[in-house]
PDB file of N, H, CA, C and O in Angstrom:
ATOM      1  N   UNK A   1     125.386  96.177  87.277  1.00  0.00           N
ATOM      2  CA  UNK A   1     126.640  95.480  87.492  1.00  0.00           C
ATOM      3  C   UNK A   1     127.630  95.801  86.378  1.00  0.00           C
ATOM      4  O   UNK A   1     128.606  95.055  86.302  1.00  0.00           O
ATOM      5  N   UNK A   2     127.527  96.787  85.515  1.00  0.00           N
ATOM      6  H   UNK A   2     126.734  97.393  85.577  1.00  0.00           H
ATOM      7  CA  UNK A   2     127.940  97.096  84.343  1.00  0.00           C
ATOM      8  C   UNK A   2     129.551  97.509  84.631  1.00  0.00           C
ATOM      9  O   UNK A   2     130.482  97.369  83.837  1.00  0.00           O
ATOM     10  N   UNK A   3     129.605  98.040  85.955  1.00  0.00           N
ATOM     11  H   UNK A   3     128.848  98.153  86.600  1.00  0.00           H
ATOM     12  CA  UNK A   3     130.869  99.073  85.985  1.00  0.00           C
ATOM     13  C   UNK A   3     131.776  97.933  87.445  1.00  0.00           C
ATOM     14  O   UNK A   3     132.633  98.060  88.319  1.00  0.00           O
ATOM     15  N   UNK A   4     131.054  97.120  87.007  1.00  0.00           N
ATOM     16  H   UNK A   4     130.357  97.016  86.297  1.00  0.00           H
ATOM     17  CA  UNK A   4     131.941  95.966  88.758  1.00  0.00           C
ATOM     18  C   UNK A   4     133.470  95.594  87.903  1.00  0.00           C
ATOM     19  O   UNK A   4     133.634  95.374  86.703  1.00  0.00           O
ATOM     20  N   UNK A   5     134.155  95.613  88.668  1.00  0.00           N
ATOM     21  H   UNK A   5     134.021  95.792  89.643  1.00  0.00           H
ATOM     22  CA  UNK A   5     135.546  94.997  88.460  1.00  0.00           C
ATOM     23  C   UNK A   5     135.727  93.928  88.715  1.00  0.00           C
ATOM     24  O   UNK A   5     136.651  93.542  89.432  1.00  0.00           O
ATOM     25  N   UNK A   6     134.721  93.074  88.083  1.00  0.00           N
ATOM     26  H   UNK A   6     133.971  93.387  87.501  1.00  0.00           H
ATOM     27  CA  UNK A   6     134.799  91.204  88.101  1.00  0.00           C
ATOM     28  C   UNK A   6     134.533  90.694  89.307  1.00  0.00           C
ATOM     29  O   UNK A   6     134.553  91.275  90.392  1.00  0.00           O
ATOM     30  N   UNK A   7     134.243  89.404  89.025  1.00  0.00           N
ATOM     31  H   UNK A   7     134.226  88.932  88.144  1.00  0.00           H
ATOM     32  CA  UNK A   7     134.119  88.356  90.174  1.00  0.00           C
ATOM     33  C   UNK A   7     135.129  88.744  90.621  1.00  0.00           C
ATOM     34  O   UNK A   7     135.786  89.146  89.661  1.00  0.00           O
ATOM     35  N   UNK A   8     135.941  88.941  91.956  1.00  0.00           N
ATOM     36  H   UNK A   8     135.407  88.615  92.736  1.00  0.00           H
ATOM     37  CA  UNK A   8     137.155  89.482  93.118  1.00  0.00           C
ATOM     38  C   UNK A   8     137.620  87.701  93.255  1.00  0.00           C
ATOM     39  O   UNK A   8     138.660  87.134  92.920  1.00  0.00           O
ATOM     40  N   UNK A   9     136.360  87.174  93.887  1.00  0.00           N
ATOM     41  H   UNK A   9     135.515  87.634  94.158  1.00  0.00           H
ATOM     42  CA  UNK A   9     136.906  85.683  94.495  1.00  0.00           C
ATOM     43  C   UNK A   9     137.238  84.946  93.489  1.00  0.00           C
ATOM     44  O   UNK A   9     138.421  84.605  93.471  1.00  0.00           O
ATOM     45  N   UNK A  10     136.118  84.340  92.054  1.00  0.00           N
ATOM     46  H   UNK A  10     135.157  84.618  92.068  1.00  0.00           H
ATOM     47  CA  UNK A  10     136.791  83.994  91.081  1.00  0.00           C
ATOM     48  C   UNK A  10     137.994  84.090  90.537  1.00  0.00           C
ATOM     49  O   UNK A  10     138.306  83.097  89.879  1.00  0.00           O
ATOM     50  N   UNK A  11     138.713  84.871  90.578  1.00  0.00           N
ATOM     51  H   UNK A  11     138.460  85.677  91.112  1.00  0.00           H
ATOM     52  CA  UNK A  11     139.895  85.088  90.534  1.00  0.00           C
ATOM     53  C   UNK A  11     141.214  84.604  91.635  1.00  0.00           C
ATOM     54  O   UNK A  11     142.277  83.997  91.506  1.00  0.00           O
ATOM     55  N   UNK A  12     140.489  85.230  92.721  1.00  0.00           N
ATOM     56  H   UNK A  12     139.625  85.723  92.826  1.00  0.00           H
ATOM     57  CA  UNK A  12     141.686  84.090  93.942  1.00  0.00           C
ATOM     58  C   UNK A  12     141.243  82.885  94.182  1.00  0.00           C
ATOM     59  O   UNK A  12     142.042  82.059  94.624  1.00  0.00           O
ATOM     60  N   UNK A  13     140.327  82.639  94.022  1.00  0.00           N
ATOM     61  H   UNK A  13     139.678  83.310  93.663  1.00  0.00           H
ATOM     62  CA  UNK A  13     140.329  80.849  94.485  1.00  0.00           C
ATOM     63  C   UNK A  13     140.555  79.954  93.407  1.00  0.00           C
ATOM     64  O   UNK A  13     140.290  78.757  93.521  1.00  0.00           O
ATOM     65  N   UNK A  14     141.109  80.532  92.184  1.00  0.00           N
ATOM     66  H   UNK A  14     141.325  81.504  92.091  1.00  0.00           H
ATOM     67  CA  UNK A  14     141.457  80.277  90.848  1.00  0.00           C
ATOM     68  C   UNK A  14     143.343  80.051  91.507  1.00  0.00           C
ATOM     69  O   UNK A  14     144.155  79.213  91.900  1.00  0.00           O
ATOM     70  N   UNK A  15     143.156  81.410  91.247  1.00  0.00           N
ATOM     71  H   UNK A  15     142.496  82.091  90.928  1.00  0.00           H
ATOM     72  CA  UNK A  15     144.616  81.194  91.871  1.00  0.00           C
ATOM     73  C   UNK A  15     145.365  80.516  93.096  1.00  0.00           C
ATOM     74  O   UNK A  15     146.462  79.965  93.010  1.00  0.00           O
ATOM     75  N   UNK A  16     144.693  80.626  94.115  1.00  0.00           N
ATOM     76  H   UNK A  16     143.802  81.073  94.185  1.00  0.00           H
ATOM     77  CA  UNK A  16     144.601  80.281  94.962  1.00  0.00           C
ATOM     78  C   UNK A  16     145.000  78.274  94.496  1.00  0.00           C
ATOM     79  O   UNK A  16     146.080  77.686  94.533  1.00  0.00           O
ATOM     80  N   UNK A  17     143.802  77.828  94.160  1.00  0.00           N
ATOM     81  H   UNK A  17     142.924  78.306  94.129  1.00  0.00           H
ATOM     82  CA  UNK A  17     143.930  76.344  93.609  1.00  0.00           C
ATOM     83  C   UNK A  17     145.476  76.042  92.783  1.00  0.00           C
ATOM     84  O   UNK A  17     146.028  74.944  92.853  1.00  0.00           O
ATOM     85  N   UNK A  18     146.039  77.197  92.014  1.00  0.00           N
ATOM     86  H   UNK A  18     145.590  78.089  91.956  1.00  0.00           H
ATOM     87  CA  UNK A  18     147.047  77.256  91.481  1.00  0.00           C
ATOM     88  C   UNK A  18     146.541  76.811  89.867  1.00  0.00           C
ATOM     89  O   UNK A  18     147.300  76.078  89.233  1.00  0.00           O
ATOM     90  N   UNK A  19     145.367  77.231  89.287  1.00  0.00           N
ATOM     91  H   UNK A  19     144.750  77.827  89.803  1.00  0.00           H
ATOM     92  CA  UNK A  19     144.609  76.597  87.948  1.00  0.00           C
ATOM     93  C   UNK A  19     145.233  77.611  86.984  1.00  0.00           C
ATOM     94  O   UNK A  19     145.743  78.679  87.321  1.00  0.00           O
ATOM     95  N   UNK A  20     145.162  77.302  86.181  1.00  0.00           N
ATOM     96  H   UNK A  20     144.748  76.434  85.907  1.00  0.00           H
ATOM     97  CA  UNK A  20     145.425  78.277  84.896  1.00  0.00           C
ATOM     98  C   UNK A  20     143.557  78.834  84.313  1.00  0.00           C
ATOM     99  O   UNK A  20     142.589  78.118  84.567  1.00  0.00           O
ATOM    100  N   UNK A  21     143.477  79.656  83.845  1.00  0.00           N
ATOM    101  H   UNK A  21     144.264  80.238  83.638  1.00  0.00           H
ATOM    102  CA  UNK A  21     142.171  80.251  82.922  1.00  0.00           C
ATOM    103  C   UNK A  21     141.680  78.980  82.368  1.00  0.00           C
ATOM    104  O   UNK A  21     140.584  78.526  82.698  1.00  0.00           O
ATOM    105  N   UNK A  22     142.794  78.151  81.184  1.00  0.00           N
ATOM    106  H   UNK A  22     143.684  78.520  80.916  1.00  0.00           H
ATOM    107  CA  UNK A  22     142.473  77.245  80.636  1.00  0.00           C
ATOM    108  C   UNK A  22     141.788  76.097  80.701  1.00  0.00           C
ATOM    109  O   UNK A  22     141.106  75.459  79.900  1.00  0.00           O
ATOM    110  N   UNK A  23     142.248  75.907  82.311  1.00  0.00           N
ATOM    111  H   UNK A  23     142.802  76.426  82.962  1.00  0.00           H
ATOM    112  CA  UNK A  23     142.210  74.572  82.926  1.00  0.00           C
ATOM    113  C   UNK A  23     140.669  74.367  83.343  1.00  0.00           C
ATOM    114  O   UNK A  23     140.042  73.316  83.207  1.00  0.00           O
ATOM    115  N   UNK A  24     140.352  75.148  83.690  1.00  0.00           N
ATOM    116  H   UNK A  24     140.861  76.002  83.801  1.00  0.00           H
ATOM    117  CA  UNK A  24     139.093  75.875  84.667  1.00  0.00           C
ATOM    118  C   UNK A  24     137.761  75.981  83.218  1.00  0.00           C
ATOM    119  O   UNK A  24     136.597  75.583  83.180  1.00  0.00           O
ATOM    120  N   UNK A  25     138.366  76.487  82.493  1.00  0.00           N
ATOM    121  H   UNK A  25     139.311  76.811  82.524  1.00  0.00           H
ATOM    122  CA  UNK A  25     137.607  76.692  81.303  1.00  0.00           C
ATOM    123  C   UNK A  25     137.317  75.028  80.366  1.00  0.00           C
ATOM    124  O   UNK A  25     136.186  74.717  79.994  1.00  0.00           O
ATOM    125  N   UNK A  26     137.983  74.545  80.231  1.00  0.00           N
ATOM    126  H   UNK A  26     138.902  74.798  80.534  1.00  0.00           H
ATOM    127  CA  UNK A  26     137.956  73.088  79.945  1.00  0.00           C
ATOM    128  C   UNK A  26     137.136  72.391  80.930  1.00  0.00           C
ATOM    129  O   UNK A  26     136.011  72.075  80.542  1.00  0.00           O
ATOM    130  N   UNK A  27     137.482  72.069  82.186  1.00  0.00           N
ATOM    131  H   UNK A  27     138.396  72.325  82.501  1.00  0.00           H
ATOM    132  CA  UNK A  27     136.725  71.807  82.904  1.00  0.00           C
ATOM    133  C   UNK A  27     134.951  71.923  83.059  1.00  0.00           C
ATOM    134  O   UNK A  27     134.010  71.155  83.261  1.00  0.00           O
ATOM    135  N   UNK A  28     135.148  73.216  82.852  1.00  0.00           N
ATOM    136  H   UNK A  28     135.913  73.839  82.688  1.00  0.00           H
ATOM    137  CA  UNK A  28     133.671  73.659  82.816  1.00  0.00           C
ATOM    138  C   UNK A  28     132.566  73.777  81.490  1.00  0.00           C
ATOM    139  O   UNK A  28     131.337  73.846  81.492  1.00  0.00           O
ATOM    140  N   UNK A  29     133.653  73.767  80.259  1.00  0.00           N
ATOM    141  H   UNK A  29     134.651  73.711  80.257  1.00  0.00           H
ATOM    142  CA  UNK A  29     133.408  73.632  79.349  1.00  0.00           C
ATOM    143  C   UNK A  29     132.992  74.877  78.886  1.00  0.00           C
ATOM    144  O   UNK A  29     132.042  74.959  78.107  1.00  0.00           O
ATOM    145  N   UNK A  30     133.606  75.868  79.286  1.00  0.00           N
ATOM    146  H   UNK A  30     134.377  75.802  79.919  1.00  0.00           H
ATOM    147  CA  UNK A  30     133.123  77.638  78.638  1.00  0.00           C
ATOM    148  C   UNK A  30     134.369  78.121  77.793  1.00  0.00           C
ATOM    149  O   UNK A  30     135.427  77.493  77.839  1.00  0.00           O
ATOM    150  N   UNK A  31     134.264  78.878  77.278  1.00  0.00           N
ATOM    151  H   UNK A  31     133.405  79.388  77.241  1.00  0.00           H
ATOM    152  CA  UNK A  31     135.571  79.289  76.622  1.00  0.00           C
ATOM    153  C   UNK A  31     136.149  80.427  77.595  1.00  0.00           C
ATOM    154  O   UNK A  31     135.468  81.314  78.110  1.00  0.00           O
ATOM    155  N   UNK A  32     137.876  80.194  77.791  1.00  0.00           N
ATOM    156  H   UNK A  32     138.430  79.475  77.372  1.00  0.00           H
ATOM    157  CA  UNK A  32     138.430  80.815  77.982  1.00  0.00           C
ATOM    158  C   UNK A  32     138.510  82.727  78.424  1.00  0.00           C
ATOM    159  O   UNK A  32     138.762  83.438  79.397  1.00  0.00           O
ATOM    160  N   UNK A  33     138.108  82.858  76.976  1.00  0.00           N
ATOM    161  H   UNK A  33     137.903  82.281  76.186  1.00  0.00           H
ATOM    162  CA  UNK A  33     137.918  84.222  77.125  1.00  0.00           C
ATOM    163  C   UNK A  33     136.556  84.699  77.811  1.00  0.00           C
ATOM    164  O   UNK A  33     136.533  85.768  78.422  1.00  0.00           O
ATOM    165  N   UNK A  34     135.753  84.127  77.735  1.00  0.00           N
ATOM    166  H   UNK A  34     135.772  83.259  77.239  1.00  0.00           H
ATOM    167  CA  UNK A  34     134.129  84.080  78.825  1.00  0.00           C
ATOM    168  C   UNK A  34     134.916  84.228  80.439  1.00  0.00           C
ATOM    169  O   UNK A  34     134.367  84.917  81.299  1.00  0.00           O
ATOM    170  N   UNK A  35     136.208  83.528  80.721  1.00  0.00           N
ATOM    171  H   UNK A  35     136.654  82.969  80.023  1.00  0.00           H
ATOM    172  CA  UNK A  35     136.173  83.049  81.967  1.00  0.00           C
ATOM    173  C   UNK A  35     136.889  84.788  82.533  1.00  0.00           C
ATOM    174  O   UNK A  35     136.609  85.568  83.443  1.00  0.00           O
ATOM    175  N   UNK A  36     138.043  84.762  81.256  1.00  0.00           N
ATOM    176  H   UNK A  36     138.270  84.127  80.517  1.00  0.00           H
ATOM    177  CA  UNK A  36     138.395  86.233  81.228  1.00  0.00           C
ATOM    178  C   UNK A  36     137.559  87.148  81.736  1.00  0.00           C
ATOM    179  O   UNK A  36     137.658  87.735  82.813  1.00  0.00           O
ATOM    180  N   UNK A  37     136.500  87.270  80.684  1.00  0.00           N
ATOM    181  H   UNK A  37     136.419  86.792  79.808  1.00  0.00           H
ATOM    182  CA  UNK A  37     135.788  88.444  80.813  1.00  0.00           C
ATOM    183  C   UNK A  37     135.210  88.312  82.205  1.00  0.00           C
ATOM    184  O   UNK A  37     135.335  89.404  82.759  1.00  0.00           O
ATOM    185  N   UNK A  38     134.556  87.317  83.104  1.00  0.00           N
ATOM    186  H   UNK A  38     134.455  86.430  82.654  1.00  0.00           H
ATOM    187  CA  UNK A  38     134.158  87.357  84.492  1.00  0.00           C
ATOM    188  C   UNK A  38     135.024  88.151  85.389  1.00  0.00           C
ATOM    189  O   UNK A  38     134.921  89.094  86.173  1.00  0.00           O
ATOM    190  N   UNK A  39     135.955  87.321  84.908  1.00  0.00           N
ATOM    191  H   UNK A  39     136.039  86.555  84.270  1.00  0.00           H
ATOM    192  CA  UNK A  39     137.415  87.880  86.378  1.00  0.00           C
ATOM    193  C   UNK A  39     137.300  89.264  86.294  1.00  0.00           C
ATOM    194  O   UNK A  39     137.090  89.926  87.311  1.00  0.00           O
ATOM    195  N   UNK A  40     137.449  89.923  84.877  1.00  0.00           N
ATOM    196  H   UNK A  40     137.620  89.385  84.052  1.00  0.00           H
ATOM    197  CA  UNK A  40     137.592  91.312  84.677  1.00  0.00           C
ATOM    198  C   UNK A  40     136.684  91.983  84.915  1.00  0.00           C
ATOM    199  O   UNK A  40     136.875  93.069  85.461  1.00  0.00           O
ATOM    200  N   UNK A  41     135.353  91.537  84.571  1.00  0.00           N
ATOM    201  H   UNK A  41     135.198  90.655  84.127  1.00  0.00           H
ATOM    202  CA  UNK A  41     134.184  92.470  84.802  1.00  0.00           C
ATOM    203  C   UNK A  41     133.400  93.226  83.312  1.00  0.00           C
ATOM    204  O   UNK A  41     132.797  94.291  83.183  1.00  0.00           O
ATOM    205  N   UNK A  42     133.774  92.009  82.222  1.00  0.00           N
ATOM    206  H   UNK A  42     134.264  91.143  82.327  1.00  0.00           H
ATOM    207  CA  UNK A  42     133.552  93.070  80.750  1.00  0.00           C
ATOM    208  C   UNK A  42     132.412  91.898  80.587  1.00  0.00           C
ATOM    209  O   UNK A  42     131.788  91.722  79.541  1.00  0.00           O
ATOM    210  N   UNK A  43     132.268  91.263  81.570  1.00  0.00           N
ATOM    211  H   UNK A  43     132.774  91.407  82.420  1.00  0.00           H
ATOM    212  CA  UNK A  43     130.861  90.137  81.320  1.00  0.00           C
ATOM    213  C   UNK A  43     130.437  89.537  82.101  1.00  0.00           C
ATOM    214  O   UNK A  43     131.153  88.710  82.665  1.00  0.00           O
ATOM    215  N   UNK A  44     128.996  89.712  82.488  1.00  0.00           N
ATOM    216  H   UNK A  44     128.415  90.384  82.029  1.00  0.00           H
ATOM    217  CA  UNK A  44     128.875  89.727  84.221  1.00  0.00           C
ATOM    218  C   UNK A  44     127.724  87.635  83.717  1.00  0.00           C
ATOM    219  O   UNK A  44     126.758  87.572  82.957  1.00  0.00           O
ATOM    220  N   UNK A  45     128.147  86.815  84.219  1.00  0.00           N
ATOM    221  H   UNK A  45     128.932  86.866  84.836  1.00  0.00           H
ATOM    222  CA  UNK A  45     127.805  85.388  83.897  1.00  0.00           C
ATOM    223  C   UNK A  45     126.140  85.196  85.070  1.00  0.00           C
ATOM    224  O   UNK A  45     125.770  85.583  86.178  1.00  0.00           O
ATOM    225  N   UNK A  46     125.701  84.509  84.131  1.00  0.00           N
ATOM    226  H   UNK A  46     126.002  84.195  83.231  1.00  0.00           H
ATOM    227  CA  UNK A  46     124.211  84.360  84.804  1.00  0.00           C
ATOM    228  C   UNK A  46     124.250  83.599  85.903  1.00  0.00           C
ATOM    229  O   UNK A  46     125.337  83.071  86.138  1.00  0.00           O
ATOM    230  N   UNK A  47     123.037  83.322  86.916  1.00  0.00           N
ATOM    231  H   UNK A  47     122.155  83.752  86.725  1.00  0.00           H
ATOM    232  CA  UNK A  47     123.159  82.656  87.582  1.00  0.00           C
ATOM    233  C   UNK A  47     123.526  80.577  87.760  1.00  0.00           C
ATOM    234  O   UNK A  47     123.950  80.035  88.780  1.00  0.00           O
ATOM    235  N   UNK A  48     123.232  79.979  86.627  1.00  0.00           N
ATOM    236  H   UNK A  48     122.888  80.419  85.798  1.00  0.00           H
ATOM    237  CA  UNK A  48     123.550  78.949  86.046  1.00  0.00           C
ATOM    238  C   UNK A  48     125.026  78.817  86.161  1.00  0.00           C
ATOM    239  O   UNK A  48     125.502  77.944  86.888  1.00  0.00           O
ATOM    240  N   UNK A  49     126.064  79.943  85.228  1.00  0.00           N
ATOM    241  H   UNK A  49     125.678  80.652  84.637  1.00  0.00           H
ATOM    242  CA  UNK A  49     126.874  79.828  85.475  1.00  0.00           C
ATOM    243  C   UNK A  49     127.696  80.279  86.736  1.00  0.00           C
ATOM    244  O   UNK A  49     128.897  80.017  86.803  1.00  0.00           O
ATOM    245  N   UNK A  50     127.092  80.907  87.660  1.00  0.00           N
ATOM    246  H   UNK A  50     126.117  81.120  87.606  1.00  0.00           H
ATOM    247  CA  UNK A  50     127.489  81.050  88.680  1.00  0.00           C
ATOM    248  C   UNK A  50     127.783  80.058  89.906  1.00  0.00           C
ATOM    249  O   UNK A  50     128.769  80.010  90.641  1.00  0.00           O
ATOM    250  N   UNK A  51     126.476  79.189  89.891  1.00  0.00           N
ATOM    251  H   UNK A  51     125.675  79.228  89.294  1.00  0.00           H
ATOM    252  CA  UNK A  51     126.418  77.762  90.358  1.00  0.00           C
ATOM    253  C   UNK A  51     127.018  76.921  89.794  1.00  0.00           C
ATOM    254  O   UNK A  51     126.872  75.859  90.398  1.00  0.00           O
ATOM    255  N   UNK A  52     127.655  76.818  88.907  1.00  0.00           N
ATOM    256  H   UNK A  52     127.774  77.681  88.416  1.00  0.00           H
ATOM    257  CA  UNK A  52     128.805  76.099  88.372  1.00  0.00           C
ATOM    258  C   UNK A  52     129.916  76.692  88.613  1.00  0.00           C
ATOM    259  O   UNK A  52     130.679  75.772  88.909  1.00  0.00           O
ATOM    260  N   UNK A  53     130.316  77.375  88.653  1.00  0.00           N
ATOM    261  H   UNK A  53     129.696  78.123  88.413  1.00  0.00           H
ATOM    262  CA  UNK A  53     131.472  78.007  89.746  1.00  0.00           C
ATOM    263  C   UNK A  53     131.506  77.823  90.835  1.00  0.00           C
ATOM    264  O   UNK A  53     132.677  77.891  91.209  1.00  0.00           O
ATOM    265  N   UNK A  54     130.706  77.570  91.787  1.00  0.00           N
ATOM    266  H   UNK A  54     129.755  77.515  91.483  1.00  0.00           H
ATOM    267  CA  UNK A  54     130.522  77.749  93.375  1.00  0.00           C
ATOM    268  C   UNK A  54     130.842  76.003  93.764  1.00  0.00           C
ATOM    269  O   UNK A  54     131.419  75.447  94.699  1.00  0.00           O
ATOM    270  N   UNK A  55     129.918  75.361  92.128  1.00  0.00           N
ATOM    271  H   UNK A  55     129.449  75.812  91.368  1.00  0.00           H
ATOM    272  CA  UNK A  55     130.159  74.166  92.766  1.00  0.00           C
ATOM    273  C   UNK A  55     131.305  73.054  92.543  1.00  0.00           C
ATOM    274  O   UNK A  55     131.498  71.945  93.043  1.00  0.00           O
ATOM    275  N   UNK A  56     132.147  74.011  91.344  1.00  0.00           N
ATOM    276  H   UNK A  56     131.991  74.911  90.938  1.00  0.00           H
ATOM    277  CA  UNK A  56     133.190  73.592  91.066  1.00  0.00           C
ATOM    278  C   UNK A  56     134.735  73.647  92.331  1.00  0.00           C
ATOM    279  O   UNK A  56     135.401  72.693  92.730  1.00  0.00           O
ATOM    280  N   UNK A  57     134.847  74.792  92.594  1.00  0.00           N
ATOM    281  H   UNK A  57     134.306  75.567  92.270  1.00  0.00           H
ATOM    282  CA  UNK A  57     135.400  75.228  93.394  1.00  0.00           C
ATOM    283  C   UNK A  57     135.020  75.522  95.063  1.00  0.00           C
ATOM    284  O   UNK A  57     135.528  76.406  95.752  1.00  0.00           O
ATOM    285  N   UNK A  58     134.301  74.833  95.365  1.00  0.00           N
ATOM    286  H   UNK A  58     133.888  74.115  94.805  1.00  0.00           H
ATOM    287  CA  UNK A  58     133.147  74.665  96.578  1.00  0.00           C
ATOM    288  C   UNK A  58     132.796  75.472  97.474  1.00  0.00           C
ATOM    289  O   UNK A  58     132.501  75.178  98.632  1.00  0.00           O
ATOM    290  N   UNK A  59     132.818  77.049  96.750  1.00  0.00           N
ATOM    291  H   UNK A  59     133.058  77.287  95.809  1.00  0.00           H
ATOM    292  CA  UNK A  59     132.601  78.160  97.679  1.00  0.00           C
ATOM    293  C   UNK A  59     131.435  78.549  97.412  1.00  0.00           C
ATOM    294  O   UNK A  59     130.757  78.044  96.516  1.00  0.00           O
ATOM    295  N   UNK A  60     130.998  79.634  98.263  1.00  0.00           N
ATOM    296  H   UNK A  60     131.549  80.044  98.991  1.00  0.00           H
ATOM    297  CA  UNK A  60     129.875  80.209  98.148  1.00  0.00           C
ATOM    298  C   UNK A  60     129.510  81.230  96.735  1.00  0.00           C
ATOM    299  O   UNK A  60     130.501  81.857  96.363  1.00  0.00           O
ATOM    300  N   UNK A  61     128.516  81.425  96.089  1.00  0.00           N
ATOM    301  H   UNK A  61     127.710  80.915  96.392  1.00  0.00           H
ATOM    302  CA  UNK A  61     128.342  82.185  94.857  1.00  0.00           C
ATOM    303  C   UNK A  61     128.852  83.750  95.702  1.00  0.00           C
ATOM    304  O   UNK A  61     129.630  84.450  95.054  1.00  0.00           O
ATOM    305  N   UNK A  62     128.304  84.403  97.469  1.00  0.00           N
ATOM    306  H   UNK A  62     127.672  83.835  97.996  1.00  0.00           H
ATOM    307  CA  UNK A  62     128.878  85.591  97.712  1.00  0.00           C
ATOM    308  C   UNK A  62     130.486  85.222  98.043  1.00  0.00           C
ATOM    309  O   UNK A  62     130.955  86.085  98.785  1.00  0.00           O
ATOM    310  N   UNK A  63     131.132  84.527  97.813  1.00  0.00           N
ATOM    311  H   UNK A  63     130.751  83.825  97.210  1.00  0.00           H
ATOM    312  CA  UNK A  63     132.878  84.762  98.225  1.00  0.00           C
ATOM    313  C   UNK A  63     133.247  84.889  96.770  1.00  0.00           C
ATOM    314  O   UNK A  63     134.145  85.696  96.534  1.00  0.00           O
ATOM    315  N   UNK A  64     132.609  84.105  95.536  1.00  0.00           N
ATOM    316  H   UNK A  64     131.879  83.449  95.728  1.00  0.00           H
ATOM    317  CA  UNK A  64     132.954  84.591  93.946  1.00  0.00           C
ATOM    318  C   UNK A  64     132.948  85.962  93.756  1.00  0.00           C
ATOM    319  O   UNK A  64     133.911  86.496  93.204  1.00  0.00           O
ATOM    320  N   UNK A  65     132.098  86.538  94.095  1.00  0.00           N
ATOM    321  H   UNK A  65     131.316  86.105  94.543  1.00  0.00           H
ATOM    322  CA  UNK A  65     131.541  88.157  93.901  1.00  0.00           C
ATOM    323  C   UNK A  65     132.389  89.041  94.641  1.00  0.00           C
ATOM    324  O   UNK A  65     133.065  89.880  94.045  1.00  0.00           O
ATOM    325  N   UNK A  66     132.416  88.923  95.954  1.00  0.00           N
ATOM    326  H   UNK A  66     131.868  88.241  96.438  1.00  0.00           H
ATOM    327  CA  UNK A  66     133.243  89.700  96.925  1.00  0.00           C
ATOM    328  C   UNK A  66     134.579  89.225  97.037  1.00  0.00           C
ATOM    329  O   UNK A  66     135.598  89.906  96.919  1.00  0.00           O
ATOM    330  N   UNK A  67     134.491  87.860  97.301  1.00  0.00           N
ATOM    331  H   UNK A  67     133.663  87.307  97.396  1.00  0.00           H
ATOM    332  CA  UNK A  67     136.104  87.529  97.783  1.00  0.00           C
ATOM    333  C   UNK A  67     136.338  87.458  99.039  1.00  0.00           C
ATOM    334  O   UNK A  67     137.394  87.587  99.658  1.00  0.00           O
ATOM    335  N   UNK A  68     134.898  87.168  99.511  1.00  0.00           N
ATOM    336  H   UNK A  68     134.040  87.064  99.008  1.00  0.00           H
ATOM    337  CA  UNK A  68     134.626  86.949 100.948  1.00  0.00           C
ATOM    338  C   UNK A  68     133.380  86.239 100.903  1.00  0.00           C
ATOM    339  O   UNK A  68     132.478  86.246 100.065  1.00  0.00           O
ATOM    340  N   UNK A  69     133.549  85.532 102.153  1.00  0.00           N
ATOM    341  H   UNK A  69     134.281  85.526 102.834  1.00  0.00           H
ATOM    342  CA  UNK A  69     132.114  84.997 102.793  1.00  0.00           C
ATOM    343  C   UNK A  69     131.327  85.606 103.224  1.00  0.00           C
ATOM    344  O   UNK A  69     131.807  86.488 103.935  1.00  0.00           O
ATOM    345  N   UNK A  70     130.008  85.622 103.166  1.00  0.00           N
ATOM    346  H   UNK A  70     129.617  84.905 102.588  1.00  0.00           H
ATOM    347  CA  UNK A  70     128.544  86.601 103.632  1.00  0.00           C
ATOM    348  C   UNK A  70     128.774  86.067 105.225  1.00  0.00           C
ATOM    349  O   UNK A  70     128.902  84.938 105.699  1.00  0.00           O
ATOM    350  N   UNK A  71     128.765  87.339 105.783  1.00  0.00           N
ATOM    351  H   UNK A  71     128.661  88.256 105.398  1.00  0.00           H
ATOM    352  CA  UNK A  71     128.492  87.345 107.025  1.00  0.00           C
ATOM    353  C   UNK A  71     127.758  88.255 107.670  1.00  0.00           C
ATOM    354  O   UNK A  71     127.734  89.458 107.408  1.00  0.00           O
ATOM    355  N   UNK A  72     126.901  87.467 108.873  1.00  0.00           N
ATOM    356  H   UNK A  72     126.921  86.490 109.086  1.00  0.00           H
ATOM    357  CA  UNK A  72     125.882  88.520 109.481  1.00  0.00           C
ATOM    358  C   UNK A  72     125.781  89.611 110.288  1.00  0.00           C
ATOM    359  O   UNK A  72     125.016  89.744 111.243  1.00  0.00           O
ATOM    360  N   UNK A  73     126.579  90.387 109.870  1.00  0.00           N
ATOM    361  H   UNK A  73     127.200  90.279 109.094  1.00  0.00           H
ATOM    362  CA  UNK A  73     127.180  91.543 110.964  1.00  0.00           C
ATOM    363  C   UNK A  73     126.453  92.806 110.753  1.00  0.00           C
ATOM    364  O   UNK A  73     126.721  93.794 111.437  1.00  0.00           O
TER     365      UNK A  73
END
């Protein structure tokens, strides 16, 4: 996962909500630049913190990753 260009969905359903980095990061209690590095892809977050994303923002851990919902096609 070294060369991924970040969580895709983390990023729009961030935006999407209309949150700032900050806000999201407080909330969750991670620092800022951690939340950075996800979106971007310079730090890929364990599964712990992944489920705290999914359940913050009430999507699935695959729409964080892709930026879509898993579907069975």
């Amino acid at each position: 996962m070294g060369e991924s260009n970040g969580l895709i969905g983390l990023k729009l359903i961030r935006k999407q909500k209309k949150y700032s980095q900050l806000k999201v990061a407080l909330d969750l209690s991670i620092s800022r630049e951690s939340l950075s590095y996800y979106e971007n892809g310079k730090r890929s977050p364990d599964i712990e913190t992944l489920k705290l994303f999914s359940d913050y923002f009430n999507v699935s851990i695959d729409y964080l990753i892709n930026g879509k919902e898993f579907s069975k096609e």
